[in-house]
C-alpha positions as CSV (number, residue, x, y, z in Angstrom):
1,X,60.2,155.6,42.4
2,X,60.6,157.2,45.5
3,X,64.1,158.4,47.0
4,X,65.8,157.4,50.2
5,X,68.0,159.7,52.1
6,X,70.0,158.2,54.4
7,X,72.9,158.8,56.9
8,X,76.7,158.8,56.2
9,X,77.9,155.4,57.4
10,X,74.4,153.2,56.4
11,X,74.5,150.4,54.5
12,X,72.5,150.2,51.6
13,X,71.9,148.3,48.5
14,X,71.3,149.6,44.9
15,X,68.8,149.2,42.2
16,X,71.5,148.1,39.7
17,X,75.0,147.4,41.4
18,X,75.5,144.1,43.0
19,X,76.6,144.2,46.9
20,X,75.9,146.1,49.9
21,X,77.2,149.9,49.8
22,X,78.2,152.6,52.9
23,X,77.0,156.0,52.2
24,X,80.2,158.5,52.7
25,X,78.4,161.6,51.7
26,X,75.7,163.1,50.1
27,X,75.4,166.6,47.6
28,X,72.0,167.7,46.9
29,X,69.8,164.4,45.0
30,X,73.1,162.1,44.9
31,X,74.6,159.9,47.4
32,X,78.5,159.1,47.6
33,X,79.0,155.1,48.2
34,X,81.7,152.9,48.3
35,X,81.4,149.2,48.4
36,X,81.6,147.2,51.2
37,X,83.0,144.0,50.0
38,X,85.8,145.5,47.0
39,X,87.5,148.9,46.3
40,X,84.6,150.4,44.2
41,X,83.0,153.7,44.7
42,X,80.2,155.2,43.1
43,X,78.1,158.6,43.0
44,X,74.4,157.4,42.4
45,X,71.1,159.1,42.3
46,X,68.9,158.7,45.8
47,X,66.5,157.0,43.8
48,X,69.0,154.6,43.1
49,X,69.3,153.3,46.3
50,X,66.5,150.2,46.8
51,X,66.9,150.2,50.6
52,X,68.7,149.7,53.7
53,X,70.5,146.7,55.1
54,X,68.1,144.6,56.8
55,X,68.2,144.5,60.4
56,X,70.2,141.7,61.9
57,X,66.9,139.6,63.3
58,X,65.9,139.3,59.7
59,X,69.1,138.3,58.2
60,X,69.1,135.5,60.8
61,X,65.4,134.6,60.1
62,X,66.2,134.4,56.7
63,X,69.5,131.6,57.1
64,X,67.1,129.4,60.0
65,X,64.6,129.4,57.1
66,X,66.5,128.3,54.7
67,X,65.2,124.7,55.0
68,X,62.4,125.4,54.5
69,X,62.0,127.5,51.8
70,X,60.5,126.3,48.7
71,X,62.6,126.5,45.4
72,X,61.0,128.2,42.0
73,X,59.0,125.9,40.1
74,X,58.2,126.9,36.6
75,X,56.7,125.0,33.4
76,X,59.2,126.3,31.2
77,X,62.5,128.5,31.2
78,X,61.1,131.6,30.6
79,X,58.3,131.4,33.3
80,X,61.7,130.7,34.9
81,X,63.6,133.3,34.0
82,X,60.3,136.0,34.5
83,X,60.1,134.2,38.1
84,X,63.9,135.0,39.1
85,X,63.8,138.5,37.8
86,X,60.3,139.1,40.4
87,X,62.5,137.9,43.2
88,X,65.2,139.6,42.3
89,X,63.4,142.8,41.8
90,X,61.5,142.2,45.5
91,X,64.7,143.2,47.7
92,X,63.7,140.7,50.1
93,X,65.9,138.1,51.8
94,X,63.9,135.1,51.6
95,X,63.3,135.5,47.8
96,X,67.3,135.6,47.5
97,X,67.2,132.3,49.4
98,X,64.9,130.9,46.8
99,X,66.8,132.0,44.1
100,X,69.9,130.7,45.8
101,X,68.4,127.4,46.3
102,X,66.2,127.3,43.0
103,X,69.8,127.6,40.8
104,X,72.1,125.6,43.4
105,X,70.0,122.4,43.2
106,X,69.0,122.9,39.5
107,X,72.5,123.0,38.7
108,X,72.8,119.9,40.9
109,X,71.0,118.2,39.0
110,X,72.7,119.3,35.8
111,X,69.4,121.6,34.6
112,X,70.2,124.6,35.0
113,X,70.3,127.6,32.5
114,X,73.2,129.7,32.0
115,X,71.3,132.9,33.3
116,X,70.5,131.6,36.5
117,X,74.0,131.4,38.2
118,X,74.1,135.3,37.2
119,X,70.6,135.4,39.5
120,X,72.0,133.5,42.4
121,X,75.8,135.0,42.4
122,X,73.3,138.0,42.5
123,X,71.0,136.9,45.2
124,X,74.3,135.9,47.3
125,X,76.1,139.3,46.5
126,X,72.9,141.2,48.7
127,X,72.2,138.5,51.1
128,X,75.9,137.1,51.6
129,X,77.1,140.7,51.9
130,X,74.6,141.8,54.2
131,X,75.6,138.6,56.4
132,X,79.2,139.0,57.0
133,X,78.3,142.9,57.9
134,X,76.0,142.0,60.3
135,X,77.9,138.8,61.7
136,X,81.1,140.9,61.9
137,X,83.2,138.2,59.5
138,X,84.7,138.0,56.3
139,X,82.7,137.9,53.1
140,X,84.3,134.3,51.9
141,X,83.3,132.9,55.2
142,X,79.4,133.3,55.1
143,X,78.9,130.6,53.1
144,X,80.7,128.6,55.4
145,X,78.5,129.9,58.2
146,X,75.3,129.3,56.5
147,X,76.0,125.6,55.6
148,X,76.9,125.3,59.8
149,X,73.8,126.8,60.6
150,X,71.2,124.7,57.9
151,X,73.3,121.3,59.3
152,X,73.0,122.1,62.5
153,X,69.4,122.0,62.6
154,X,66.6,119.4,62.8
155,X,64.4,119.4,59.9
């Protein structure tokens, strides 16, 4: 894995910790975080860190996309289950939406598995988090932004 070095004041998100993190420091191969949406803090290993914060055009591509993007199918749970955990493990914003979507209407529809409204409160931890950053509001209000922005438009 290769390490990322990045200023004090980025926003980043880990490997292994839910959220979006601000660097505060750095000493030698470790970076100083604290999370952006609670009171933790951490001292993690550069190689920890997965990336940055996506730029703001992409979050926003990401929520007009949302109707549009296709939900996991799998043949069985633990294609399903393999499936989430490649998303997941992709750091990208429009596999979070399909994990977001896969387990909200699964669960809908009374299917789903215990282990996949850890993926999706997961999913919505990076994306939601990286949302109310960029959109300057309050972490309980993106969802509420995101459900205005998929009714508002045509599909």
């Amino acid at each position: 894995m290769s390490e990322h070095i990045f200023a004090d004041g980025s926003y980043v998100l880990l490997r292994d910790r839910d959220g979006v993190w601000q660097v505060t420091g750095r000493s030698g191969q470790r970076s100083e975080l604290k999370a952006c949406h609670s009171q933790q803090r951490a001292s993690v290993s550069n190689s920890e860190i997965a990336r940055a914060m996506a730029p703001d055009a992409v979050l926003q591509e990401a929520v007009e996309r949302i109707g549009s993007v296709r939900t996991i199918q799998a043949p069985s749970n633990k294609v399903r289950r393999e499936f989430y955990k490649q998303a997941m493990d992709a750091f990208d914003e429009l596999e979070w939406v399909r994990v977001i979507k896969t387990a909200y209407l699964r669960g809908k529809d009374h299917c789903a598995q215990p282990y996949e409204e850890a993926y999706s409160q997961r999913a919505k931890s990076y994306l939601h988090g990286q949302l109310a950053i960029a959109l300057h509001i309050p972490l309980e209000q993106v969802e509420q932004y995101i459900t205005q922005k998929v009714e508002s438009d045509e599909w």
